[in-house]
C-alpha positions in Angstrom: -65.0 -4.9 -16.7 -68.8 -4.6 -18.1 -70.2 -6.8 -20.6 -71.8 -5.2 -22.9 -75.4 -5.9 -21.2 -74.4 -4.3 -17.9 -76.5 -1.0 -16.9 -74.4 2.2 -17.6 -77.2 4.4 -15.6 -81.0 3.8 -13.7 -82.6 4.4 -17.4 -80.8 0.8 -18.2 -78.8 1.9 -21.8 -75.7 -0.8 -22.5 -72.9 0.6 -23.9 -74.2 -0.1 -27.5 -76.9 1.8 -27.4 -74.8 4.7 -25.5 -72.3 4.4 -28.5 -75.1 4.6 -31.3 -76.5 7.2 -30.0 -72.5 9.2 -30.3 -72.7 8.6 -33.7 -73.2 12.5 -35.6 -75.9 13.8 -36.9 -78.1 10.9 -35.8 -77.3 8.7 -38.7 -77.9 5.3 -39.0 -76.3 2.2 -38.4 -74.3 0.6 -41.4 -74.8 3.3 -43.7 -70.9 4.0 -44.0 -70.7 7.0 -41.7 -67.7 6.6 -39.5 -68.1 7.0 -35.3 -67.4 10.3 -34.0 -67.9 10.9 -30.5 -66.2 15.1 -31.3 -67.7 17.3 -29.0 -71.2 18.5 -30.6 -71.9 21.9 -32.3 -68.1 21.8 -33.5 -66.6 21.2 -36.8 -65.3 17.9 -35.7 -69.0 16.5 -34.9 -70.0 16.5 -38.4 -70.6 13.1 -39.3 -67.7 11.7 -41.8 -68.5 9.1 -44.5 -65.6 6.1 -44.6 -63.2 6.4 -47.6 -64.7 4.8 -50.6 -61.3 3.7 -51.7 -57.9 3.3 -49.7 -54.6 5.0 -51.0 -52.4 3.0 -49.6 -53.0 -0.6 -47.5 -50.5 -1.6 -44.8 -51.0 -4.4 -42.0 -49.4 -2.4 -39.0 -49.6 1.2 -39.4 -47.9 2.9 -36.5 -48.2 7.2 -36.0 -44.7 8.4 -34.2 -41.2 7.7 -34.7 -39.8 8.1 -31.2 -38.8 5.3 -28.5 -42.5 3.6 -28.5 -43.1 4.0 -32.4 -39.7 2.4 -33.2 -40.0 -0.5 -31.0 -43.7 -1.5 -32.0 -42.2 -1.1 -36.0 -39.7 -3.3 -34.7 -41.5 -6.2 -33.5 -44.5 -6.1 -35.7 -42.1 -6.0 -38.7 -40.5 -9.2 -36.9 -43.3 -11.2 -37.0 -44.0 -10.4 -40.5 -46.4 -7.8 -40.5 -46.0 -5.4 -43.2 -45.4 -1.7 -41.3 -45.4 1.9 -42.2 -44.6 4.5 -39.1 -46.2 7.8 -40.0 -44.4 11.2 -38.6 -45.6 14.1 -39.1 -42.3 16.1 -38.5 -39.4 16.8 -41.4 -37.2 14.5 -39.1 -37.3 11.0 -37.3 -37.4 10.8 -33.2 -39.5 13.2 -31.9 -38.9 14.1 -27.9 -37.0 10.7 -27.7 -34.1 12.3 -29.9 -33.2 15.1 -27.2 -34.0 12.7 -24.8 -31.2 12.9 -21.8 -30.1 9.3 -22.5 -31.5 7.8 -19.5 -33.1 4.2 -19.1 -34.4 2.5 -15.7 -33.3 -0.8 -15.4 -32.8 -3.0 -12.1 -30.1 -5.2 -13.6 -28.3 -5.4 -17.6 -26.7 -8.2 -19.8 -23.6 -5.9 -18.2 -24.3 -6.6 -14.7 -23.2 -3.0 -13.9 -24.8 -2.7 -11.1 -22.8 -5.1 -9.6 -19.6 -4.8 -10.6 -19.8 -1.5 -9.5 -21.0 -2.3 -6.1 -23.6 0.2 -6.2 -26.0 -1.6 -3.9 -28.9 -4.1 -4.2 -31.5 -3.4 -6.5 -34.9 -5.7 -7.2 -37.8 -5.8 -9.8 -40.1 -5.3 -6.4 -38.0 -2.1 -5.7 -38.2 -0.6 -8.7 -42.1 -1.0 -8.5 -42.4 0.2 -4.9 -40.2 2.9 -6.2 -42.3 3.5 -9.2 -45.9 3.2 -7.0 -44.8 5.7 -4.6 -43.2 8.1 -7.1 -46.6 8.7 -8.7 -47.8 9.0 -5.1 -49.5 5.2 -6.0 -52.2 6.9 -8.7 -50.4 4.5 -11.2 -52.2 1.5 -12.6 -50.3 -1.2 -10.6 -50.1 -3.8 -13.1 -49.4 -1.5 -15.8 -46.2 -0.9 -13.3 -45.2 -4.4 -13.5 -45.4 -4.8 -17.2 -42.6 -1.9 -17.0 -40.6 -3.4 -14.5 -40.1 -6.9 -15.8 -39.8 -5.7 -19.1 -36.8 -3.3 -18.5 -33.9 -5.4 -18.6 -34.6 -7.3 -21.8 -35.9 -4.3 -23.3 -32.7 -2.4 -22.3 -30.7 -6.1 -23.9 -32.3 -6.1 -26.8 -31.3 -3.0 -27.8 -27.6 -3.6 -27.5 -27.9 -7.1 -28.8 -29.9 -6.1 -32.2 -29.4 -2.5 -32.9 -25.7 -2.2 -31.3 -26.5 0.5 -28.2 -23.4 1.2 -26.3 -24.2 2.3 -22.8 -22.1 3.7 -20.3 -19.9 1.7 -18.1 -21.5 3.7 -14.7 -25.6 3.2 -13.1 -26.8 6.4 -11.6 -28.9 7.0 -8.4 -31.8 9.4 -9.9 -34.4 11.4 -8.0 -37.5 9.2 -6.3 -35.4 5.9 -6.9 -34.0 4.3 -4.1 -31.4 2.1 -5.9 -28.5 3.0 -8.5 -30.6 2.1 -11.7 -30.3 4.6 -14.3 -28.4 3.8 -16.9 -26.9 5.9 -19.6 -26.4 5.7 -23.4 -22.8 6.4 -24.8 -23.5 10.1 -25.6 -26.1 10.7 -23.0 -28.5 11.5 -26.1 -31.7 9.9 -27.3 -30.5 9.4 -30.2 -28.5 6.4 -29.5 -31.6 4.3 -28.6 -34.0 5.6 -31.5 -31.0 5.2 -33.7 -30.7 1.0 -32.2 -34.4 1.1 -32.6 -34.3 2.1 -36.3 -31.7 -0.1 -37.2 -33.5 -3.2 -35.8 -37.6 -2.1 -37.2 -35.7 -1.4 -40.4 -33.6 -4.5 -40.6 -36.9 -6.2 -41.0 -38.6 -4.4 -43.1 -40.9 -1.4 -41.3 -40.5 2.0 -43.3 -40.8 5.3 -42.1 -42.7 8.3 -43.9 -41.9 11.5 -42.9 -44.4 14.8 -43.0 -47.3 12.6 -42.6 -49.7 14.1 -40.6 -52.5 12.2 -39.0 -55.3 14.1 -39.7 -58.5 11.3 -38.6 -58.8 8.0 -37.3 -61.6 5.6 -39.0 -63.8 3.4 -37.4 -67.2 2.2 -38.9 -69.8 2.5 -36.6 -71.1 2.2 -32.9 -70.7 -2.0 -32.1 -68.1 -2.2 -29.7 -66.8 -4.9 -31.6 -66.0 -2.6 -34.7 -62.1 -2.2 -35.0 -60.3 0.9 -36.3 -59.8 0.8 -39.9 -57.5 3.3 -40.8 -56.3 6.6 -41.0 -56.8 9.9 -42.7 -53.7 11.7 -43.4 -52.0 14.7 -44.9 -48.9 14.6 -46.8 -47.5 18.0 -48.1 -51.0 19.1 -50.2 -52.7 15.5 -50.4 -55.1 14.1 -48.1 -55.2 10.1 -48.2 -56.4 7.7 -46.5 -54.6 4.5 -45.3 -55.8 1.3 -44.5 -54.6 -0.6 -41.7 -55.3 -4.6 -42.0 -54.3 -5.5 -38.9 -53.9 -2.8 -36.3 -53.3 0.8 -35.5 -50.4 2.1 -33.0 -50.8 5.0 -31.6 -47.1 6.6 -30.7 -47.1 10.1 -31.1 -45.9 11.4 -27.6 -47.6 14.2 -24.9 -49.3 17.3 -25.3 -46.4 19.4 -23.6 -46.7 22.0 -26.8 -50.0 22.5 -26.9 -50.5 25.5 -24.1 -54.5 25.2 -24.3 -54.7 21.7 -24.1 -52.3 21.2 -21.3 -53.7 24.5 -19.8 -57.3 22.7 -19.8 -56.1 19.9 -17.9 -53.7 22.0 -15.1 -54.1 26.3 -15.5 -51.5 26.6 -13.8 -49.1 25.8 -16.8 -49.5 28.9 -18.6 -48.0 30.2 -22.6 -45.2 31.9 -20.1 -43.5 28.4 -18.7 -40.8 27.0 -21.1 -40.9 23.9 -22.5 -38.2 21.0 -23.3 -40.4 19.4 -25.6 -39.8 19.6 -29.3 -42.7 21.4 -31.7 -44.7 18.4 -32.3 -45.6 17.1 -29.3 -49.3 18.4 -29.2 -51.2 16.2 -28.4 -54.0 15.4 -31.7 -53.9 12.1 -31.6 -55.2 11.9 -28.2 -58.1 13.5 -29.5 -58.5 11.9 -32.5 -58.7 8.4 -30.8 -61.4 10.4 -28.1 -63.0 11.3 -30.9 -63.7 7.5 -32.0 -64.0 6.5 -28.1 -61.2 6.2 -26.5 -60.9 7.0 -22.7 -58.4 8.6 -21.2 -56.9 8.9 -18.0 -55.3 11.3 -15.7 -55.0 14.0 -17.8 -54.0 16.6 -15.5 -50.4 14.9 -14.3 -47.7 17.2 -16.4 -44.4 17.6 -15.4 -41.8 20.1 -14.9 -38.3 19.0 -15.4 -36.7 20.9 -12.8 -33.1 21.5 -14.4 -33.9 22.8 -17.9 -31.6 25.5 -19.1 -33.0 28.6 -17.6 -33.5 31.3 -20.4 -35.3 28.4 -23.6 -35.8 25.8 -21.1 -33.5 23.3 -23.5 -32.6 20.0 -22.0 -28.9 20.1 -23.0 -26.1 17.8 -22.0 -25.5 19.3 -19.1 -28.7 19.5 -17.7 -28.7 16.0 -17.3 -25.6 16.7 -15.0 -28.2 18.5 -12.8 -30.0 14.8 -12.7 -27.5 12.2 -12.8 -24.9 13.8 -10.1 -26.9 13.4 -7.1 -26.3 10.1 -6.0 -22.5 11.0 -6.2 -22.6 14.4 -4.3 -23.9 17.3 -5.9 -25.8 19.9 -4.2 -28.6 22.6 -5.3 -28.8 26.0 -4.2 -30.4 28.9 -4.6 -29.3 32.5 -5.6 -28.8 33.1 -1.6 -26.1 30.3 -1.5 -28.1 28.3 0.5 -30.0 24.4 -0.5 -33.1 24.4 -0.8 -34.4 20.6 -1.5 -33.1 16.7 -0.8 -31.2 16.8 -4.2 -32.6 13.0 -4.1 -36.4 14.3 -3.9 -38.7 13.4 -6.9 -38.8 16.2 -9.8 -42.2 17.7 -8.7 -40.9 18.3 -5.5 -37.3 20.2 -6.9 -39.5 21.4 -9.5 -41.8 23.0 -6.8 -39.5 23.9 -4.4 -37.9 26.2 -6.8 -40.8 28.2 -8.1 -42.2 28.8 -4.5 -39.5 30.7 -3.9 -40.3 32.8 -7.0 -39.0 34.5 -9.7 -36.2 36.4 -8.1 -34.3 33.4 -7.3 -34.1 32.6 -10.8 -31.8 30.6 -11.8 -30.8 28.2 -9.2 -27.5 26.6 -9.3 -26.4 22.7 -9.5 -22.9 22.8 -7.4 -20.5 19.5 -8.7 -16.6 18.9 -9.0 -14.7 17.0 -11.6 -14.1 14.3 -9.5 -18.1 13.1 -10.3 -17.9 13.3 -13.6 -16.4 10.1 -14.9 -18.7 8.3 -12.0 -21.9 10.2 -13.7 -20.8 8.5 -16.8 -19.4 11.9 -18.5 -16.7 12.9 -19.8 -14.2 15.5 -20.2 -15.4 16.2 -23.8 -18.6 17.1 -22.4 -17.5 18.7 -19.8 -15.6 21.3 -21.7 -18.4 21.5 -24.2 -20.5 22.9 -21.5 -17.8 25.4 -20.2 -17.3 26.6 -23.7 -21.4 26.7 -24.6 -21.1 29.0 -21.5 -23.4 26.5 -19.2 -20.6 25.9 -16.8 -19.0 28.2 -14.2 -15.5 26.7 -13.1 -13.5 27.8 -10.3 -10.7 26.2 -8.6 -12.3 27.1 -5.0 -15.7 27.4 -3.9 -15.5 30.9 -2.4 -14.1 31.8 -6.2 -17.0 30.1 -8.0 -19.6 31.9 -5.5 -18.0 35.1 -6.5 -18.4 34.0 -10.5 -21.6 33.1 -10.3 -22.9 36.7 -7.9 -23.9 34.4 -4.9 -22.7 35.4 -1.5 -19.2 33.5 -0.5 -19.8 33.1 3.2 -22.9 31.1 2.5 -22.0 28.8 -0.2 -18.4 28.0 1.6 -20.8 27.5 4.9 -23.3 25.0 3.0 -20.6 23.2 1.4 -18.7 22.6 4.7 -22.2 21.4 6.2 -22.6 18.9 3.8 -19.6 17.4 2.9 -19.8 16.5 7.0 -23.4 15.4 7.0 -22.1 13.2 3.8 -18.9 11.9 6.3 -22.0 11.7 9.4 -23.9 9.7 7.0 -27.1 12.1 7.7 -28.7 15.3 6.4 -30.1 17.0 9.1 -31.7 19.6 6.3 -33.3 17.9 4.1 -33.0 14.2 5.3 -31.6 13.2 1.8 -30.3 9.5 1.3 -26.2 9.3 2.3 -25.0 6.8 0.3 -21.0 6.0 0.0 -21.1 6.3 -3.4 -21.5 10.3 -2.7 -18.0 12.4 -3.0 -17.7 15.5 -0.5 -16.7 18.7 -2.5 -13.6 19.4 -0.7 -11.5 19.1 -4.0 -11.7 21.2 -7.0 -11.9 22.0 -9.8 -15.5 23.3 -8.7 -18.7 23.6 -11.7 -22.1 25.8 -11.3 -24.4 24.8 -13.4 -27.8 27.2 -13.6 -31.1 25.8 -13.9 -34.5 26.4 -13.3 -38.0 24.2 -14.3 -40.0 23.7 -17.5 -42.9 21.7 -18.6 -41.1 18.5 -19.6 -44.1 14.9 -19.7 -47.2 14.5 -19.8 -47.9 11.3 -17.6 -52.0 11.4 -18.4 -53.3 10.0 -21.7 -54.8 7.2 -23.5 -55.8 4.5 -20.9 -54.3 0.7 -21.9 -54.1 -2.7 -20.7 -50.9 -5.3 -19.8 -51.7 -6.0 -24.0 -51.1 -2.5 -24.5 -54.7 -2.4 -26.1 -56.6 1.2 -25.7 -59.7 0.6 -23.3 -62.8 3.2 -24.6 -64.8 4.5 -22.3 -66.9 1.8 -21.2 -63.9 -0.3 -20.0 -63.7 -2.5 -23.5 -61.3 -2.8 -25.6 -61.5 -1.0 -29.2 -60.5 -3.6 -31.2 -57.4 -3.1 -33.5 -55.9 0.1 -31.3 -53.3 -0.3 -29.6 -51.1 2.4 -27.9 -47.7 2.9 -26.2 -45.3 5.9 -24.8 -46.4 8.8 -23.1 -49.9 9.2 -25.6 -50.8 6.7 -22.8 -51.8 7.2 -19.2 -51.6 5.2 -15.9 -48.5 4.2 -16.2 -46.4 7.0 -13.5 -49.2 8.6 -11.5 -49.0 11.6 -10.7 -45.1 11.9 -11.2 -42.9 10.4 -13.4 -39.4 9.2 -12.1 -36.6 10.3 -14.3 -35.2 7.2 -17.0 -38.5 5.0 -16.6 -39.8 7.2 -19.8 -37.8 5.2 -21.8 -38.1 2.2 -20.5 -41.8 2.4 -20.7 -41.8 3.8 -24.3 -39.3 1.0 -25.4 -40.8 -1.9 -22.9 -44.9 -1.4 -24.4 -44.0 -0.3 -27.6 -42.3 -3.7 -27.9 -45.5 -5.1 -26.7 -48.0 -3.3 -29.3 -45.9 -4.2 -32.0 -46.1 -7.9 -30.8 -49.6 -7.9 -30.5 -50.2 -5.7 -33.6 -48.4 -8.2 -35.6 -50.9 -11.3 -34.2 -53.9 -9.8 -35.4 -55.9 -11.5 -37.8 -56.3 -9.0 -41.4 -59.5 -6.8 -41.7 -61.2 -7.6 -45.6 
């Protein structure tokens, strides 16, 4: 890391004198004009004086209300921070809400794992899982924050806000162990809802249709911390002071077609999207705007098994996720796989749209025998059949002729891999046998269609172990901290399925921590 006297260029500027000169308009030091490093000539660059007076004071203020935002409420309120969490949505949760229920864990209070004899399973091989997953672009040691953290985090949740998980651990794409773990009704929900219960137990409050509108921060020093934020609730603007700290916890930039679009064209308007409205991305500009750096932008992901037609991530698409490591298989419109059903979700994702629009949707291909061992059930089963997102059949030739795929082919890739499952290898696609996986040779037999959308955004605000945001001279900006998927570095290039939560939950427990410790601003 510089010090604040290293060279930035041959000319010999520090990084104060870099940061002065960001300041608008060319105004002077101390003369109540907040920093704004907006991009020049727009309306953003115009130089903004402080607020004279503050509407409201907190110590904590946090902006979000999903996994991250909850759990730093939670923990700053704890240590007897006063705490406000600002969403600017009518409702509470965000993404996390219709979240698929999944958390990455290498071991629970539960010891599921275990009495399930699914296998070993190590905080080392969820890293090296984790590392190579994000083809090892991920910020190593922000890696082993996640790792470590992941069982308590997952713990602490059950022991303070009551989350009920499911008594099975799933084998999910790009993990080499059974880790996943599901809440009770595979929703979000649950864990937001543990997370609520706990920030508001002591004492964190949270204000819906507040919109962040700017983030103040006196001047150019490095040591100058963020004060506060602008905001916009219904038709007044206020401005609210934050004593101690900032969190920034307001999610990706899925939603926002040009911003994600100026990071990776290929993601145009016409690619669906499982995120809810909100999640565009502002706040990661705002905190630019003040000097934040960011980092690896252009990583977005498609989750591969969104329902086809809205790209919704329903209950049973997170059958299309779970049921691989018990048996399932994907195919395409020919009747034929097309992927390692194990394979990360940029390669499914990827695999899918090379073979282009006209095999749209493809197909995940389970029995009801993997159900209960997926952690569903058979209310949610017949949910999906009635909802229309199941095809059953008591045969497969019978569910290939349901679903307008050819019955010679999907009988013939059945057969082949319910004996490259007894073989114990897949000549194909060289997926993982495990013995956990059941053949389909016993109906009844499901189809679910499926086919990708633009799901998380893995680039974002850069932070350190503290969860602290780094600006763009490698410092920290004193007073900011950040946690969820606002924040970069943490999955490379590509996220594997269930760590979201666990690294919303296991840094936004962190920020609130750290948050709380920090000594009042006069």
């Amino acid at each position: 890391m510089k010090t604040e006297k290293d060279p930035l260029s041959c000319s010999g500027m520090s990084r104060r004198s870099v940061l002065k000169g960001a300041i608008a308009m060319g105004a002077a030091m101390g003369s109540g004009l907040a920093l704004n490093m907006a991009t020049p000539g727009t309306a953003e660059a115009m130089a903004r004086k402080l607020p004279q007076k503050w509407d409201e004071t907190w110590d904590v203020v946090i902006i979000g209300s999903g996994f991250a935002g909850l759990a730093a409420a939670a923990e700053a309120a704890k240590a007897g921070a006063k705490v406000v969490i600002l969403e600017k949505m009518p409702t509470y949760g965000g993404n996390s809400t219709i979240n698929g229920g999944g958390y990455a864990a290498w071991n629970d209070k539960l010891n599921l794992r275990e009495k399930l004899n699914l296998g070993n399973d190590s905080p080392k091989q969820h890293l090296e899982d984790t590392l190579k997953g994000g083809d090892y672009y991920n910020i190593p040691e922000l890696v082993e924050v996640l790792v470590n953290g992941a069982p308590d985090a997952l713990n602490w949740m059950m022991d303070e806000g009551g989350l009920e998980i499911r008594q099975a651990v799933n084998r999910a794409g790009g993990h080499s162990a059974y880790r996943a773990h599901f809440s009770k009704t595979s929703w979000g929900r649950d864990y937001t809802e543990a997370l609520r219960k706990i920030a508001e137990k002591y004492g964190a409050k949270i204000v819906l249709n507040s919109e962040v509108t700017w983030m103040w921060r006196k001047d150019a020093d490095p040591k100058s911390p963020v004060l506060g934020l602008e905001i916009k609730r219904g038709r007044r603007v206020l401005n609210i002071k934050a004593s101690k700290a900032v969190v920034v916890a307001s999610g990706g930039f899925s939603r926002d077609v040009k911003m994600r679009m100026a990071h990776y064209p290929k993601l145009v308007a016409e690619f669906n999207c499982t995120n809810h409205k909100g999640a565009t991305g502002e706040m990661i500009r705002y905190a630019q705007a003040i000097g934040a750096d960011t980092v690896q932008m252009n990583f977005i992901q498609l989750y591969p098994f969104a329902e086809p037609a809205s790209g919704t991530l329903d209950n049973p698409a997170v059958y299309a996720f779970s049921a691989p490591g018990r048996g399932c298989i994907y195919v395409n419109k020919l009747g034929k796989r097309f992927v390692s059903e194990l394979e990360r979700r940029d390669v499914c994702a990827f695999a899918q749209i090379n073979m282009g629009d006209k095999m749209k949707p493809t197909y995940t291909i389970f029995n009801a025998a993997m159900v209960p061992l997926i952690g569903e059930t058979q209310e949610s089963l017949n949910a999906g059949l009635k909802k229309g997102r199941f095809t059953e059949a008591d045969t497969i030739a019978s569910l290939a002729e349901k679903i307008g795929i050819p019955v010679d082919a999907l009988v013939k890739t059945v057969t082949d891999h319910n004996r490259y499952l007894q073989e114990g290898k897949d000549p194909e696609f060289n997926k993982p046998i495990s013995k956990a996986m059941l053949p389909l040779d016993k109906g009844p037999f499901y189809a679910l269609p499926q086919w990708p959308a633009v799901h998380h955004t893995m680039g974002g605000l850069r932070i350190n172990t503290n969860a602290q945001v780094i600006d763009v001279f490698g410092a920290v900006v004193p007073k900011l901290y950040a946690a969820g998927e606002v924040t970069g570095g943490i999955h490379g290039s590509n996220r594997l399925g269930t760590n979201a939560t666990t690294d919303c939950v296991v840094f936004g427990r962190i920020a609130g921590v750290n948050a709380g410790k920090e000594k009042p601003t006069v």
